[in-house]
N, C-alpha and C positions, 0 to 999 in steps of 0.2 A: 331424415335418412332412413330406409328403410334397414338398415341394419339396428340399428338405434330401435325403433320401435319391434324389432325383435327380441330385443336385448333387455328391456323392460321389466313384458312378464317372464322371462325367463330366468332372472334375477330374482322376481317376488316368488317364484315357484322353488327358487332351490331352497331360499331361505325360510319362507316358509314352512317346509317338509322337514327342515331341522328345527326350526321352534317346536313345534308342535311335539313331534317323538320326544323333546326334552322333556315338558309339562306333566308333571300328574293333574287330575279335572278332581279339584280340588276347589271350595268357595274359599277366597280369600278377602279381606278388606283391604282396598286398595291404598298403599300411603306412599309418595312419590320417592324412589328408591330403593321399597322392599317388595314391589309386586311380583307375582310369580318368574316373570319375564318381560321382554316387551319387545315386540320387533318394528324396527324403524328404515325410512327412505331420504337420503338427502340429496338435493338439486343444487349444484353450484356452478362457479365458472373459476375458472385460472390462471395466473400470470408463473410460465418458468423462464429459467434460466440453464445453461447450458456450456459446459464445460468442451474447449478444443478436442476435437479429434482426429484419429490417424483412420483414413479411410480408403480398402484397397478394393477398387477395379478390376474386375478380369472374366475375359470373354477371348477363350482359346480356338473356340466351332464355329461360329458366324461371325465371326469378326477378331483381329488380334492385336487387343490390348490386356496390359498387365500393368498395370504402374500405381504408383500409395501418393495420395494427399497426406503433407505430414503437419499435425494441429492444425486441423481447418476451422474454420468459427462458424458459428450456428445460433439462431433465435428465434421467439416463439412469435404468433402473430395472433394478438387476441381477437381481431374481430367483433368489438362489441358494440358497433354500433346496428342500432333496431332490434336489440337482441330480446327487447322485453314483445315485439311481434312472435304470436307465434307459431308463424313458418320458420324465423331465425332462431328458434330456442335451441339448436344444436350447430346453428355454424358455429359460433365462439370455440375459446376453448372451456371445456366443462370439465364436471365431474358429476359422475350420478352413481350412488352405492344405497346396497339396503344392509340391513345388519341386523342380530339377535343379541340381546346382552340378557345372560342367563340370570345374571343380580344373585347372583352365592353370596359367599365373604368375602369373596376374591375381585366381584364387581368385572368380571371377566366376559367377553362376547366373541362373536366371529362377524364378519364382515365380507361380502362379494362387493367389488369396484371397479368402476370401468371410468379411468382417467385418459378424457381427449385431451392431449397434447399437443401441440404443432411444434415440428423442426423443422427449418428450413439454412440448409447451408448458405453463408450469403454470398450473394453474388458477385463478382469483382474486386474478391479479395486479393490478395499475393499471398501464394500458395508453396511451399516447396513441393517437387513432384519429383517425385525416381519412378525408375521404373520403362517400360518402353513401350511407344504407341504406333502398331503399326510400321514395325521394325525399324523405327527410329527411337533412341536411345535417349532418356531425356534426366535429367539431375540437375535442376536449378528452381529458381524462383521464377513462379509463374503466374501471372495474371489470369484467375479463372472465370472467364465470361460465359454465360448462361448459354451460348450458340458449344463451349465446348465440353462443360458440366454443368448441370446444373442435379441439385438432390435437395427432395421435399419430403416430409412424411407427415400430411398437413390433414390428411382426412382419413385417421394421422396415423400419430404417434402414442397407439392407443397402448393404455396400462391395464392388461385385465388380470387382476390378483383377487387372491383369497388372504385377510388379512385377519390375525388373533388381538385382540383389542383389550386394552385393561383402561379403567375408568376409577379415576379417584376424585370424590366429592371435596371441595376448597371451602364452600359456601353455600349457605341456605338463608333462605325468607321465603315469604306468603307466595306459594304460586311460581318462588325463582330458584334455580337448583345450579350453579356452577361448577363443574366438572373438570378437571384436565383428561386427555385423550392421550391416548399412545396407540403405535400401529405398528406389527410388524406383516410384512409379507411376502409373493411373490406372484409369478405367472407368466404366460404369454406372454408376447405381441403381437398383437393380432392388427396390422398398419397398410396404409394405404398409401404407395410412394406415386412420386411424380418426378419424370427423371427424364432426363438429356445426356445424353452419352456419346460424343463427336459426333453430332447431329442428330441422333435417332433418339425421337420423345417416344414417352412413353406414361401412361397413367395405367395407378391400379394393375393387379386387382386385388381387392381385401385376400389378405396370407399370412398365415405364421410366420413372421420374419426372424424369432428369436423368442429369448426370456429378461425379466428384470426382475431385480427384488430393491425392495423400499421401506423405509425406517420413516413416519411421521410423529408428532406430536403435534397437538394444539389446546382449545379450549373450548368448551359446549356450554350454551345457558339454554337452562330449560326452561320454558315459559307456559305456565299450566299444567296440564299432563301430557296434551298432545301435539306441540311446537320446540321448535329450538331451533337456534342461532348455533355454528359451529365454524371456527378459521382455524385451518392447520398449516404449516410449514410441515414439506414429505422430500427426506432426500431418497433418489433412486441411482441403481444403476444398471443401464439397459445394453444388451451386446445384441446385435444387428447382426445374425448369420445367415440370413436367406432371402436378404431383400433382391429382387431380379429386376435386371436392366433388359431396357429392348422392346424391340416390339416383337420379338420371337420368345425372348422371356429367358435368351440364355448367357447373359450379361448377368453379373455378380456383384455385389456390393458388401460390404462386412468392413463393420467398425464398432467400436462400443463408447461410451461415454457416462458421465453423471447430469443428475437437472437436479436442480432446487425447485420447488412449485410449491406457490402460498394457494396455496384454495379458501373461496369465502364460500361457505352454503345455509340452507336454509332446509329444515326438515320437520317430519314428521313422524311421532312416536306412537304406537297402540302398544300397551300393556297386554298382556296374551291370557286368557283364563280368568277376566275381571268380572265378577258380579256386584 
């Protein structure tokens, strides 16, 4: 995706420019856990989960509805098959973050994260629906078939935070360093819907749809100086103020909800200022 490959170095340059201003150029000896700093990148994929929500409709200028989905259900779709090809390295759902851990006493860092997630409301649920469509008045349970909603945020349901990181060592040996992680943050959403609205589809385009903040923990094993293994468990919770319906783009969507997402990654660590 070419968002995605924007997104990269943009990422290594913010973080970056914060390592660095932290640093005195100072010679130190490097011993795994006390070096000056160190700044790191990690690649993963992820499975969420997704908690019912109340999601209201409304398109008063080109068309006239207003009516609420009440507890609709919703599920992620990993997509991981050919994922190790790499043209597919971004369909799944991923995660990719870089980070700076300053290594004080505090063992304290900061972290920029862009977590792809997929929503997709499901199809052919039974739905309760209030509300009025096209000045028919409607308040019952309803069968929601894809020709009369349908709502995806599948390329997606993106999480871009700034998150403050504290790092507590559990375990040491030769070359192995196991860590617990903690993550607090927030940000955008910066998503990409795909949507059906009594008949008129619509895809895209990437837009600020809202904000989320997120709470993880996990665990890190370091492998050498410049490897690690990292799985967290991240609850979030995302509110949807600006997703747009339509192909004119003046349809409205707005609901919020929670996910759980286990993320498994795989990274890379430099120490900053090592001779």
């Amino acid at each position: 995706m070419k968002q995605t490959r924007l997104l990269v170095p943009l990422i290594f340059y913010c973080l970056s420019q914060t390592a660095f201003a932290q640093q005195p150029l100072s010679a130190k000896t490097f011993t795994l856990g006390k070096q000056p700093g160190s700044f790191y990148f990690t690649w993963g994929y992820n499975r969420e989960w997704y908690t019912a929500s109340t999601i209201h409709f409304r398109n008063t200028t080109t068309d006239n509805y207003d009516f609420t989905f009440i507890k609709a259900k919703a599920h992620d779709r990993p997509d991981l098959h050919d994922f190790y090809k790499l043209d597919n390295l971004t369909v799944p759902q991923y995660d990719m973050n870089a980070g700076y851990f300053f290594n004080d006493k505090h063992d304290l860092g900061i972290e920029l994260s862009w977590d792809h997630l997929k929503y997709i409301v499901t199809d052919n649920q039974i739905i309760h629906v209030q509300g009025q469509i096209r000045g028919h008045q409607i308040d019952k349970d309803t069968l929601v078939t894809p020709d009369f909603v349908h709502l995806q945020h599948t390329n997606g349901n993106n999480y871009l935070m700034l998150n403050l990181i504290k790092r507590k060592k559990l375990w040491h040996a030769k070359n192995l360093d196991l860590s617990a992680i903690g993550k607090v943050g927030g940000g955008p959403l910066i998503s990409y819907t795909i949507s059906t609205i009594l008949g008129n589809k619509q895809e895209g385009p990437f837009h600020y749809h809202g904000m989320v903040a997120a709470l993880s923990a996990g665990l890190r094993l370091d492998i050498f100086r410049y490897f690690f293994l990292q799985s967290d468990f991240q609850g979030a919770w995302a509110d949807y103020t600006n997703t747009r319906l339509g192909v004119d783009q003046q349809g409205l969507a707005t609901h919020h909800f929670y996910s759980l997402q286990y993320k498994y990654q795989f990274g890379f660590n430099y120490p900053i200022n090592r001779r």
